[in-house]
N, C-alpha and C positions, 0 to 999 in steps of 0.2 A: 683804434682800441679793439681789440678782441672781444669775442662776445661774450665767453666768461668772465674776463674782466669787468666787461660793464655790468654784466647782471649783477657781479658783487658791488660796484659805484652803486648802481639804482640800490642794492639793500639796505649798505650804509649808510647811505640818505634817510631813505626809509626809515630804517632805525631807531637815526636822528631824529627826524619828524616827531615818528611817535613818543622817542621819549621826552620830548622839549615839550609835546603836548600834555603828554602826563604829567609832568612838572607842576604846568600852567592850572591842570585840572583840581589837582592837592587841595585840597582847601589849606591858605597859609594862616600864619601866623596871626590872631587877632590884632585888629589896629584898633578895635577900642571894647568898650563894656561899659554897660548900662547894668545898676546894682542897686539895693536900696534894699529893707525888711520884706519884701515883699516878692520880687523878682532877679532872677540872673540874668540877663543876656548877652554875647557874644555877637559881634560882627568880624567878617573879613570883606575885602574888597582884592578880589580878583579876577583876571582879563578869564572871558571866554572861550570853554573846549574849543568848540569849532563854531563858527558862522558859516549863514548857511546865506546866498544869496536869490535861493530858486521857489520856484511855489510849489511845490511838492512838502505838502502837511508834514509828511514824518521822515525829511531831510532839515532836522531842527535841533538843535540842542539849547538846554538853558544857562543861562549864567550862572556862575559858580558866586558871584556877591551877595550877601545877605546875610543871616540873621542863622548862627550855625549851632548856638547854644541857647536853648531857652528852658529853663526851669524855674521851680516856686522857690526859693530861700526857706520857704517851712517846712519841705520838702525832706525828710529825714533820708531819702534814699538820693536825694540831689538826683535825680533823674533827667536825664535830657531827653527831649521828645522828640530830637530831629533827628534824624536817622545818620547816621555816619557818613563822612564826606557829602551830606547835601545840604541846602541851605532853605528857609523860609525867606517871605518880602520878596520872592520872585516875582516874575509873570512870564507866559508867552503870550507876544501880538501880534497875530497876523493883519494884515491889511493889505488893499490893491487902490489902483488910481485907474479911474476910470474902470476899461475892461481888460485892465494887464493881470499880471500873474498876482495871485495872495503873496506876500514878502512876508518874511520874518523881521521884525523890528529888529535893526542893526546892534547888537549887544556885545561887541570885540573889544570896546574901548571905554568899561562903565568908569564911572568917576564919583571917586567917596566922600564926603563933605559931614564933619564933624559939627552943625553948625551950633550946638550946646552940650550942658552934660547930659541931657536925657534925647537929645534928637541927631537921626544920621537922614543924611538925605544920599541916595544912590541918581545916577544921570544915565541914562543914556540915549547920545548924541553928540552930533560934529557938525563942523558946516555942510552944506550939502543933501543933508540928511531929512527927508521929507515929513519925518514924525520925531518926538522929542518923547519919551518915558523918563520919567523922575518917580522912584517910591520915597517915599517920607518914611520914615519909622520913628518914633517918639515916644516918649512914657507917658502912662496915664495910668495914675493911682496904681492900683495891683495887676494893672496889666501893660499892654503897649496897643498902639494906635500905629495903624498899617493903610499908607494911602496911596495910590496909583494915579499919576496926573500925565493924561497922553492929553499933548497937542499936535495942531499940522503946524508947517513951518515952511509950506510951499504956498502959492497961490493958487492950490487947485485942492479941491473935497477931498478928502479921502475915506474910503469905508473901513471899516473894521470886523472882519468876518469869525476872529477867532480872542477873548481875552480868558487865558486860563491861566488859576491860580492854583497853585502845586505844594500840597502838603505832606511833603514826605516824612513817614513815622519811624520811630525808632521801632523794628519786628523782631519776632525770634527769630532764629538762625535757619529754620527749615523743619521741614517733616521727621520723622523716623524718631520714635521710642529709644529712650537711653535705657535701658537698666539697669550699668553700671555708675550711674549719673558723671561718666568721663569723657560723652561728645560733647555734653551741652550742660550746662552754666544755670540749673532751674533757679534760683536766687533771683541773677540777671534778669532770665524769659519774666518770671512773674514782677519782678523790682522794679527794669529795665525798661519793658517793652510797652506798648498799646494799643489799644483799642478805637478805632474812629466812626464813629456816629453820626450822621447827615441829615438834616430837616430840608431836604433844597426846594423850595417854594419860594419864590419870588425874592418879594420885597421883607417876608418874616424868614427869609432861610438863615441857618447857624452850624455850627458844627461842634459837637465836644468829643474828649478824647480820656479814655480812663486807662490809666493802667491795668496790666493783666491780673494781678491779684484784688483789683478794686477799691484799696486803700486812696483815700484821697490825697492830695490833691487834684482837681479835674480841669483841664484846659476847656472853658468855653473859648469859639469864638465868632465872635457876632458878626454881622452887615452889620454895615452906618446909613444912612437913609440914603438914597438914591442908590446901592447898591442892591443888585436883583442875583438870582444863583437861579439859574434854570437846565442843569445837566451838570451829571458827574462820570467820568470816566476813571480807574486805576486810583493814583492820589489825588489827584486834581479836582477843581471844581472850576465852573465854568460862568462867567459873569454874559459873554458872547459864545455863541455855539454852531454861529450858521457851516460853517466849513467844515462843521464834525457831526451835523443832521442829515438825514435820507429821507428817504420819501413813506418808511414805516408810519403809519399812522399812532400808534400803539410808542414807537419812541418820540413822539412829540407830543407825548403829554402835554409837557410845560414847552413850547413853539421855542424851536431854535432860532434865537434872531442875531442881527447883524447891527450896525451903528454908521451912522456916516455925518464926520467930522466938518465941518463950513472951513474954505477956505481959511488959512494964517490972518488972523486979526478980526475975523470978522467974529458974529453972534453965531456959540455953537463949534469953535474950534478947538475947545478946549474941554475934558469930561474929566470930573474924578469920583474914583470911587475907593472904597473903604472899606476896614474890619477892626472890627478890635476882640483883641487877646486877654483874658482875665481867667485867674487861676482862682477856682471854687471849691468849697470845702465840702457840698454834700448834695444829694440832686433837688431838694428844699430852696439852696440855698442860688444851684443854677435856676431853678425857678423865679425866683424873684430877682436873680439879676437882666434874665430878659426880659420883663418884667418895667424894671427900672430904667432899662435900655430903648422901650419903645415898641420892642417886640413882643411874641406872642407863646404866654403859658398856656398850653393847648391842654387837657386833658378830655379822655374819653369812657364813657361806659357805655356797654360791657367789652366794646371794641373795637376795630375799623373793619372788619371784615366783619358784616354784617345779613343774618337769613333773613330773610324777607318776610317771616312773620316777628320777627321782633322789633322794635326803635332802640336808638343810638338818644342818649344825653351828651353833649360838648359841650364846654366850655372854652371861652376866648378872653382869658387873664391879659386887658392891654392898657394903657394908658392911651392909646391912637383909639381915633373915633372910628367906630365902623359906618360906613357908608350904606352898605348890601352886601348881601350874601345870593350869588347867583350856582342855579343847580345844573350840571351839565344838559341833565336831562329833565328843566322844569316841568313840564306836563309828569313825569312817571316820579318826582320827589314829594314827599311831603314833608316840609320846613318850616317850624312855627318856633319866635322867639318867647323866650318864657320869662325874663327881661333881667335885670341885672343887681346882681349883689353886688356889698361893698367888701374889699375895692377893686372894683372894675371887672367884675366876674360876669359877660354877660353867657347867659345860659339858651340853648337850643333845646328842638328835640327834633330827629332826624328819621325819614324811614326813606327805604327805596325800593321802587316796584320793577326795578328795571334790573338784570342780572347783570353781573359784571362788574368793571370798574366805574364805578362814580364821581365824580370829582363836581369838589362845593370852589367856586371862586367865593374869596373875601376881600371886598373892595374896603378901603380905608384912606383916611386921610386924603381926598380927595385926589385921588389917580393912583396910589399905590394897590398892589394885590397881592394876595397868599392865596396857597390852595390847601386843600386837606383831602386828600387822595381816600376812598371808602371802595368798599367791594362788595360786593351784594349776592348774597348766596339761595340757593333753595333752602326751606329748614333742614334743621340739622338732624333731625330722625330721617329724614328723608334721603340727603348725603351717606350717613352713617351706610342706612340699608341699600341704597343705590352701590356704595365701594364693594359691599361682602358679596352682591351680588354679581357685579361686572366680574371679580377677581372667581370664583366660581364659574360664573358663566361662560367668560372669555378666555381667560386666564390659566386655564389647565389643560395641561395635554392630555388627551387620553388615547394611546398605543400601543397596547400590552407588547409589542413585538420590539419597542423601545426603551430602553434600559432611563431614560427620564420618563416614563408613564407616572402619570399623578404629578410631575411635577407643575407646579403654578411659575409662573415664566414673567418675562417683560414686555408689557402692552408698548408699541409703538404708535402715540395719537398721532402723529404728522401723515405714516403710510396708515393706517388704520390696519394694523397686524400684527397678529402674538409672533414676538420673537422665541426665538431657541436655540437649544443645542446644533440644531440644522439649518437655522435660520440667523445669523448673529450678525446683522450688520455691522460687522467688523470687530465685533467683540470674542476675540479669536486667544486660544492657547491659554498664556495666564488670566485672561480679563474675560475668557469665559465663563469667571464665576457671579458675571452681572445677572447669568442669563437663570444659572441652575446651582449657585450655590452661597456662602456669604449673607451677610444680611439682607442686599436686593433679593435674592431666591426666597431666603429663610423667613423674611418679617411677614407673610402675608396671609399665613395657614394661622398663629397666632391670634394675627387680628381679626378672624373669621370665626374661630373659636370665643374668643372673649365677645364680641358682638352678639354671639348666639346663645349664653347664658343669658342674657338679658330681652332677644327679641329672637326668639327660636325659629329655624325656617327650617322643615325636612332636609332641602336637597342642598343646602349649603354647607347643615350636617354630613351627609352622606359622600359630599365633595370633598369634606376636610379624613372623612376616615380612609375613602379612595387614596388620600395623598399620603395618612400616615403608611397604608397598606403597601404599597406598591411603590413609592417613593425611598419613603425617610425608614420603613424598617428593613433591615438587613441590606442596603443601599445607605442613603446617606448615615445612617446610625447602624452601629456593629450590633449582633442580637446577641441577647444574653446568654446565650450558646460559644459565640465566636470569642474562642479565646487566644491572646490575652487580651487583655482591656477592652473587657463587653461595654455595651452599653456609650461606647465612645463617637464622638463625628467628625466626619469626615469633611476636610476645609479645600482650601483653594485648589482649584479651581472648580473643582464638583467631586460629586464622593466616584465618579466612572471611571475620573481619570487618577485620582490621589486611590485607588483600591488595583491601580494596574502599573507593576514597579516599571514598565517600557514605556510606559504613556504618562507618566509621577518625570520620569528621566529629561524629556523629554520638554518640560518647561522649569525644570528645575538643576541648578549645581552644583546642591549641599545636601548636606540631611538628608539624602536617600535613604539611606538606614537606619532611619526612624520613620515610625504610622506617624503619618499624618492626620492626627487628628489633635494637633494641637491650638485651635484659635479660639481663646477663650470666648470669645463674642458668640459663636454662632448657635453656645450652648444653651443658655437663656432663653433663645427663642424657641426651643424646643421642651424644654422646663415648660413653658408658660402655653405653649399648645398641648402638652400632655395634663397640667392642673387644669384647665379651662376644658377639657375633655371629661374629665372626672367627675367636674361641677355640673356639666353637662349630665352625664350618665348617673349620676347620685338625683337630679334634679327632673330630667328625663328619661328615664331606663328606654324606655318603650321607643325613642327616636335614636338611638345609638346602637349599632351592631357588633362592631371591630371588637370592642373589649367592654369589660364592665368597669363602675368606679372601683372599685379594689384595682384592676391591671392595669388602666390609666394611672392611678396615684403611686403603683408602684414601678412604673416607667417615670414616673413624673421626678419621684425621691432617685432612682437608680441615676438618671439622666443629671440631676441635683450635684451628684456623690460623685461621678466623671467628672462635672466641672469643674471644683474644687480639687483634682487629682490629677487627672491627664495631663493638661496642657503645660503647668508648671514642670512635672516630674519629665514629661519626653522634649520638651522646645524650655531649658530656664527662663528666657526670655520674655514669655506669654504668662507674663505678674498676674493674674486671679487677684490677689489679697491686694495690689497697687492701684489698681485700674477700676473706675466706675462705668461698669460696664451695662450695656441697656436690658432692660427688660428683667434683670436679675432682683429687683422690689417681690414680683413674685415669691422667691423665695419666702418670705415673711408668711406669707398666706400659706403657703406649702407646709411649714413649721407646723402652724397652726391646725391645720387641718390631719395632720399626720398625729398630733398630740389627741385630738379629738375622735379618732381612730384606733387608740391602742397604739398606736407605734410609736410608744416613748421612748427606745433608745435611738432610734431612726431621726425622731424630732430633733431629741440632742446633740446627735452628730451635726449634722449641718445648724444647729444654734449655732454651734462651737466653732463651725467656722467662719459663718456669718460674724460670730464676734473676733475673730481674729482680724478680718476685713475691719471692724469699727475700730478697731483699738487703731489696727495701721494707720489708717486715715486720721483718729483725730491725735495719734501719738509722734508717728514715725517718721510723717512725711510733711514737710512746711507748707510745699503746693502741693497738692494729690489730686491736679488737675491734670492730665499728663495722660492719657493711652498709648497707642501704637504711632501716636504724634507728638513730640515735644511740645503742643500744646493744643488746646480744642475744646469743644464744648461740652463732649462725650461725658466725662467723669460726671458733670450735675445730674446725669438721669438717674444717680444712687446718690451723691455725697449726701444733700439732704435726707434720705433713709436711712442713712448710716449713722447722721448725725442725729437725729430722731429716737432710734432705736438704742443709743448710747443715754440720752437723755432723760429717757420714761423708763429703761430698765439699769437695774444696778448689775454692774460686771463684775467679779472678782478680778484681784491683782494677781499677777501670773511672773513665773519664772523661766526664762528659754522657752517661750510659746512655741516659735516655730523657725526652722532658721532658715535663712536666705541664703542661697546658693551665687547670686549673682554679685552682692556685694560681700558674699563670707564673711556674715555676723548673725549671731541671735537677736531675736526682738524679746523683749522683756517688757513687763511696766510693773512694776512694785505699788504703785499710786493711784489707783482707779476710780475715778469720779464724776458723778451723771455732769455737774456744771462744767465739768471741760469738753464736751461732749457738746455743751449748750455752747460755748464760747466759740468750737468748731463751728456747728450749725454759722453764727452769726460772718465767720470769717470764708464761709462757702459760699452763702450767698453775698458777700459783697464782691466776688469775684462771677460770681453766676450774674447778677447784676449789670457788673462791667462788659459781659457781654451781651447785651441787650439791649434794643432802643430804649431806656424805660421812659423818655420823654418825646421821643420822635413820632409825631402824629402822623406816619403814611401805615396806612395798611398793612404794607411788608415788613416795616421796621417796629411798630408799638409792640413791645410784649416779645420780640423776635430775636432768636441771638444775629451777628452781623448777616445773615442771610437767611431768609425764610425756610428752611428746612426742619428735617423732623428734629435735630435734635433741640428745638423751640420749644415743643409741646411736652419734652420729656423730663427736661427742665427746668419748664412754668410750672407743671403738675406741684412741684414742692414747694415755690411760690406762693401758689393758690391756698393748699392746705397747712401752711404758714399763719396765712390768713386765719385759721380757721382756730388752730392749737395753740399758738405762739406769742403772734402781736397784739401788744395793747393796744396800738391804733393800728385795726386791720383794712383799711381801706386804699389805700397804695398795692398791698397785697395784691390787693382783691382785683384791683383793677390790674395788676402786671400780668396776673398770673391767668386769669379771663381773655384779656386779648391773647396771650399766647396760645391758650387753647382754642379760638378763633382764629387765629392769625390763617394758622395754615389747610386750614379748609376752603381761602381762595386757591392752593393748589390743585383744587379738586375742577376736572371738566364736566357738569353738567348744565341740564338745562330744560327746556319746555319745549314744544313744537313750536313756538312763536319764536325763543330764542335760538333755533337749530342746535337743541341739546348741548351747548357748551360755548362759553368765552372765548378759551383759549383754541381748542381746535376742534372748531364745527362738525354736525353730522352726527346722527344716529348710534352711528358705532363706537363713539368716542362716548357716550354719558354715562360715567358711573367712573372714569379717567382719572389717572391724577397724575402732577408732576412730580418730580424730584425733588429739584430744588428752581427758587426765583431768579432772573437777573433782573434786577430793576435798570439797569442802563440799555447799552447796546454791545455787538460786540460777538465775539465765540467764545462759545462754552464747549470743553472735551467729553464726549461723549463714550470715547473707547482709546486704546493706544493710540496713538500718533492719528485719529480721526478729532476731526472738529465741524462744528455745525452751530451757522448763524443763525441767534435767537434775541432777538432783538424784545429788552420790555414784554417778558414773561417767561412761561414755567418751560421747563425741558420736558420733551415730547416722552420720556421714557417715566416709570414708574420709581424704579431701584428701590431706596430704600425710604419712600415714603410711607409704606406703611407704619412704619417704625412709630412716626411720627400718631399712626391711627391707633394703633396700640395705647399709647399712651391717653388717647383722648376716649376712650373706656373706660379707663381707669378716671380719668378728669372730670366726666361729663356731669353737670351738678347743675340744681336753681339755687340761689340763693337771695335771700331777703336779706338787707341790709339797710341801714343809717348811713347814708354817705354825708359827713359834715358839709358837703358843697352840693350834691348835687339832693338834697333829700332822702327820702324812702327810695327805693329801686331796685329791681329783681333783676339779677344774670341770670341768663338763658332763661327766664320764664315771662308771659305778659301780667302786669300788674296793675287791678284798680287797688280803690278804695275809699271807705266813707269812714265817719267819726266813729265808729267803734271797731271794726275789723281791717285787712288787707287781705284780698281775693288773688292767687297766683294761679296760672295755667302754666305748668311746668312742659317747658320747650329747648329743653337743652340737648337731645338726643338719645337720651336712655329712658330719663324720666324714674329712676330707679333711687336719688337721691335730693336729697333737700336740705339746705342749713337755713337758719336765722340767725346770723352776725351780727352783733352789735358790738359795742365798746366792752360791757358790764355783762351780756348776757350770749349765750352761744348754746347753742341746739342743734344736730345733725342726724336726719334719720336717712338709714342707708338699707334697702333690700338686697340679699343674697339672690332673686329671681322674684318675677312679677313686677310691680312698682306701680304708680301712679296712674289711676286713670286718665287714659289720652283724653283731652281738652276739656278735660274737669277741673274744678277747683279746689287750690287748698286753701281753707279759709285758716288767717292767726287773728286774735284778739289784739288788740293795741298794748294789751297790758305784755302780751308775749307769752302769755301763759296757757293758752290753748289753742292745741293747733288741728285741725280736723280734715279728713280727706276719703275719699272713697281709692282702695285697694285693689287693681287690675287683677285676675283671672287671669295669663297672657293663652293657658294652655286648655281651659277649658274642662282639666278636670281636678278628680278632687286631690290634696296633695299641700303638706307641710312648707311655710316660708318662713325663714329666719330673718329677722327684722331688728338690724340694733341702732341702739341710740347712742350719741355720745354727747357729753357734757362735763361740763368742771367740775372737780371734786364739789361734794358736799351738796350739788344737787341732787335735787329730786325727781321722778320722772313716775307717771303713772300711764298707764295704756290700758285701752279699752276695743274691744272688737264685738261691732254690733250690740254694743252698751252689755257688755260685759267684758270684768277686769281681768287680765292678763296677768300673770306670775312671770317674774323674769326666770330666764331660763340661765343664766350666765351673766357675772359680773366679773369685769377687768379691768381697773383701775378707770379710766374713763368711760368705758364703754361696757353697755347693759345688752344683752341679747333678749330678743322676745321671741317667742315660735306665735303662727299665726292657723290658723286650722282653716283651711281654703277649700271653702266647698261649694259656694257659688259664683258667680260672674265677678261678682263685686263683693267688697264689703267695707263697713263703714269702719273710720279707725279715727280713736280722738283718745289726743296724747294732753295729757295734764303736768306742766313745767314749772318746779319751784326754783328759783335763783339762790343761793345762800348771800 
């Protein structure tokens, strides 16, 4: 045969092969179903893609039998949670005999067995075959029951180095922004798709799964006892992990172990392990089914990432006895039980002296364990002023002969060095703009500004106006000169290259003949560094040079009035009015302060737009969760403002408000009303909800959306003050929205000369560091195009857009006194005694600039505009709640006006006193009372008189 002959014989084969395999792969036709009021499910039984005969880990594929439809029957959306063409009731097992090769458990030939109406049993095995896997699946009540039964079947051991169990979800279809809504299916993404949530601790590990819009129903699903989960990887989770562990110390947390079977017949040849699947209506209600299961309702205040001048309260809701509680680091914990409510509520109280990550073992029922993962941080004034300071000190170039001069850059912990324009560890052409443009460049002059209205520092000042000067004006932002479209900024990849049409050409193949300056994101950050300048210069004159509060506030509104304008009119696609965008909350403040200045038609403009954004969100759009991603976390850092601001003020109804260019129609509403507004509010966060651990006790997951990053903290933020406005029973709030604003200050590197200034990556130069984002497994993380970098169980080396995340915890930073119905009286972010007539708080949240007392009936929040709370003094409240008294910090030393407002429920009363004289409000606004305070010594004494209606 000729050789072109044959190469065509070999393709046709080929061909063949593959398509007989894809055949094979299909998932077929169901051979049965399991149905009843409570549950759907679907099985097939069909032979295996490929088998694989060699020890090489990821030459494996898994069988295609199991379990391919599973949903709730109450389920109004009949949603399936398993993702298309894959199946649940899988497993992969490796194993070896003796010192031979790890094997894949032979799975070419499974075998289906009907053996009732609610049970299928799957086999796989043959003669010859050294190990036997059989899953069980069965109904149980409103869920099913999932069993794994490996034996040997030789007369020799065999070990077991790898058992994982593979939970593929139904997901959205991928990245990229629709704004024709004609790539992607929003109905579906929100209806369709979901969310997976992981506890993997031991012997109490579980997993639940929420749809993307939040609407219940929610898939828990439990371990059965003897089943342990100690590692998760992609969908999977892991019952054995030795074959997939390294030698990190940091990824073996919870120790990768391995299993070894006794000889066929003997004691010890045979192991099963278990889950069960139950469909839940509310996260109350998954509470007490773990609960009732055996397992463990964890809660925690004020969170798991914990400063080492506060304590941790936990609670361990179990029916299982606890044995002990062991501390990683007995000698540096203190752990005292405080003993137990009914029913089975035992209660802790936790501190840790040790920085880092912590971990408590909980020994129970005599040999079993769970762990509760904590993090230990320095206080939080301390972080706060430690980040504005590294970002300042480190963090900015300064080379006037350099077209980025001022610019603030990306700290690299790993090499211990400022990246840059000249320096970009592969961060090249379009992904240049990690270094100097986008939100990693943009978020971090913002949160230096907001940090310094409240703990002012000369040269941090001085750094942020260096960067407006030389940087962002007439560089990244057009001057109000440069016509057309002043005042505009300049995006991807830095304003050096999108300002130069050869070097714009050059990473781009469209749109050249349009400025680029259309990304709505980047604008906000520049809003919120130009108002926090203002506040600055209104508040400081004497520390601020660049411009005064007048030219600050009217860059602030000008920069305002671009973003509402630009971006839509030059790129349609860059939605403004669709997208919740970060840091644009601001706004509101800006209104306010422009109204309070004479510039009432200025105020009005941007109201007006501001309410075109509320009306879209609670009118126009079903999911209005959607940015420049078909789906994400992004939009929470506003719905809740949006939804707030619809709710407390009344809108007029509108005719062709404004029209849409992308989908060509007018928006309208004829029907305007605050309680739809409110109805929105409740249907954002049950989707802002569904992405967040709200019941996962590690560290990186309580309070955190699917990964610890900033948009956690920007998101909690509304959460929190939910708490405060909103719920009748605000204590879930309080507690979701607290750890979120804790959470991700373990991404921060520092530390003490004992600890070598930092956790995550040691040494001097790294303290005041933060990461990105978390990975809690193992694994690579992308760092730059086509670059990756192994970062096994922790933060990435690079900063980018964590400030983002800091930003919002200025905004967050609070003590609060509260009634917790489980855990008592108890202060977030502050230390708390007290005796039979008062509670004594030392306010230690980071700002110290704000205070609530939440209760069920009763709610009081005083908030400083500048100054605030003397450091480690006390604020004393009476038991009745009705007087609250505290000494008022001086931060600047000299003399100089503070505004001080209170807010409370209608129809209270509120009296103020300074220095035992009574204070006149200066401004009253529906909830909230203004007081001016006449500051002319260090201190002064301030006792606030509170009637309840």
């Amino acid at each position: 045969m000729n050789k072109p002959l044959l190469k065509i014989s070999i393709l046709v084969v080929f061909t063949i092969v593959i398509y007989c395999q894809n055949i094979v792969s299909q998932t077929q036709k169901y051979f049965t179903t399991i149905t009843d009021d409570d549950i759907l499910a679907d099985f097939s039984c069909v032979g295996a893609r490929r088998v694989s005969f060699y020890a090489d880990k990821y030459n494996y594929n898994y069988n295609n039998s199991g379990i391919t439809r599973f949903l709730s029957t109450s389920d109004k959306y009949r949603s399936n949670i398993i993702a298309p063409d894959k199946v649940w009731g899988n497993a992969r097992v490796l194993y070896k005999i003796d010192h031979g090769d790890w094997i894949p458990v032979y799975d070419g030939d499974t075998k289906a067995e009907k053996v009732s109406a609610g049970k299928i049993i799957y086999t796989d095995y043959e003669e010859g075959m050294p190990v036997k896997l059989e899953r069980i699946i069965e109904k149980n009540g409103r869920g099913i029951d999932v069993t794994y039964r490996l034996q040997t079947m030789m007369k020799y051991p065999v070990t077991v180095g790898c058992f994982e169990i593979p939970f593929p979800i139904a997901s959205p279809p991928g990245e990229g922004y629709d704004p024709t809504f004609r790539r992607y299916d929003h109905d579906h993404i929100y209806e369709q798709t979901f969310i997976r949530h992981q506890y993997i601790a031991g012997d109490a590990s579980y997993l639940y799964f929420a749809r993307r819009s939040g609407e219940p129903p929610y898939l828990l699903v439990m371990t059965r006892e003897g089943t342990r989960l100690e590692y998760s990887e992609g969908s999977s989770v892991f019952i054995h992990s030795f074959t997939d562990g390294d030698e990190d110390e940091r990824d073996r947390r919870i120790k990768n172990t391995s299993l070894t079977l006794s000889p066929a017949g003997e004691n010890g040849s045979v192991v099963e392990y278990g889950f069960r699947y139950v469909w839940i209506n509310s996260y109350d209600e998954m509470r007490e089914v773990l609960y009732r299961n055996g397992l463990f309702d964890i809660r925690v205040v004020p969170g798991m990432t914990l400063p080492q001048d506060l304590k941790a309260k936990f609670s361990l809701h179990t029916k299982s006895e606890i044995d002990s509680i062991i501390a990683e680091f007995p000698d540096e914990t203190e752990l005292i039980y405080d003993g137990k409510t009914e029913p089975d509520h035992h209660i802790y109280n936790v501190k840790f002296n040790r920085l880092g990550e912590n971990m408590l073992t909980v020994y129970f029922d005599g040999g079993r364990k769970a762990y509760l993962e904590f993090f230990s941080t320095e206080p939080l004034e301390t972080l706060i002023k430690k980040r504005s300071a590294f970002i300042t000190g480190k963090q900015q170039h300064r080379d006037s002969a350099e077209w980025y001069n001022g610019l603030y850059s990306v700290w690299d912990m790993e090499h211990r060095v400022l990246r840059g324009p000249d320096n970009t560890d592969g961060y090249d052409h379009f992904y240049g703009f990690v270094l100097a443009g986008d939100d990693p460049a943009l978020c971090k002059a913002p949160f230096i500004a907001a940090k310094n209205v409240y703990l002012p520092d000369d040269n941090e000042i001085r750094s942020v106006e260096y960067y407006i000067e030389n940087f962002v004006w007439g560089g990244l932002q057009r001057t109000d000169r440069e016509l057309p479209n002043p005042y505009g900024i300049y995006s991807v990849p830095n304003w050096y290259v999108a300002r130069d049409d050869f070097l714009f050409a050059g990473i781009r193949n469209n749109n050249l003949n349009r400025m680029n300056i259309c990304r709505p994101y980047d604008y906000p950050h520049i809003i919120m560094l130009y108002y926090n300048m203002f506040r600055l210069a209104e508040y400081y004159p004497g520390k601020v040079k660049y411009l005064d509060a007048e030219g600050y506030l009217e860059r602030a509104f000008q920069t305002a009035k671009a973003f509402f304008t630009y971006p839509y009119n030059i790129y349609p696609w860059a939605d403004t009015y669709k997208w919740g965008i970060m840091n644009e909350v601001v706004i509101l403040s800006l209104i306010d302060d422009l109204e309070s200045h004479g510039r009432v038609e200025d105020a009005s403009w941007l109201r007006n737009e501001w309410e075109k954004k509320v009306k879209y969100f609670v009118y126009d759009d079903k999911y209005p969760y959607h940015s420049e991603y078909c789906t994400g976390e992004t939009a929470f850092t506003s719905s809740y403002d949006l939804a707030k601001y619809g709710t407390l003020n009344p809108m007029k109804a509108d005719t062709n408000l404004w029209y849409d260019i992308n989908l060509k129609k007018w928006y309208s509403h004829p029907d305007v009303r605050q309680e739809d507004s409110r109805l929105f509010m409740e249907s954002q966060f049950r989707a802002n909800l569904a992405h967040r651990g709200c019941i996962i006790p590690t560290y990186y997951n309580l309070g955190s959306t699917s990964r610890m990053y900033y948009t956690s903290r920007m998101g909690g933020r509304g959460i929190l003050d939910y708490g405060f406005m909103f719920a009748d029973k605000p204590w879930d709030w309080l507690q979701w929205g607290y750890a979120s604003y804790l959470g991700s200050f373990a991404l921060m590197n520092t530390g003490t000369t004992d600890s070598n200034y930092g956790y995550w990556y040691p040494g001097k130069e790294n303290d005041g560091a933060i990461g990105w984002t978390f990975n809690p497994g193992k694994g690579q993380t992308r760092f730059s195009h086509g670059k990756y970098r192994y970062v096994p169980h922790g933060v990435q080396p690079y900063d980018g857009e964590a400030d983002l995340g800091n930003c919002a915890a200025v905004r967050m930073a609070e003590t609060i006194l509260t009634d917790d119905p489980l855990f008592g009286w108890f202060c977030y972010g502050g230390k708390l005694e007290e005796d039979s007539s008062s509670f004594f708080i030392i306010p230690r949240d980071g700002i110290r600039s704000r205070f609530s007392v939440i209760t069920e009936k009763r709610r009081i929040g005083i908030e400083f505009s500048r100054d605030g709370f003397l450091k480690e003094n006390i604020i004393t409240v009476d038991r009745s709640l009705s007087t609250i008294r505290f000494k008022a910090e001086n931060r600047t030393g000299n003399m100089h006006n503070a505004h001080m407002e209170i807010i409370t429920f209608p129809g209270n009363r509120v009296e103020v006193w300074q220095d035992r004289v009574k204070i006149r409000p200066l401004k009253t606004s529906g909830t909230k009372t203004l007081y001016e305070l006449d500051i002319t010594g260090n201190t002064h004494n301030i006792e606030i008189l509170y009637t309840s209606n």
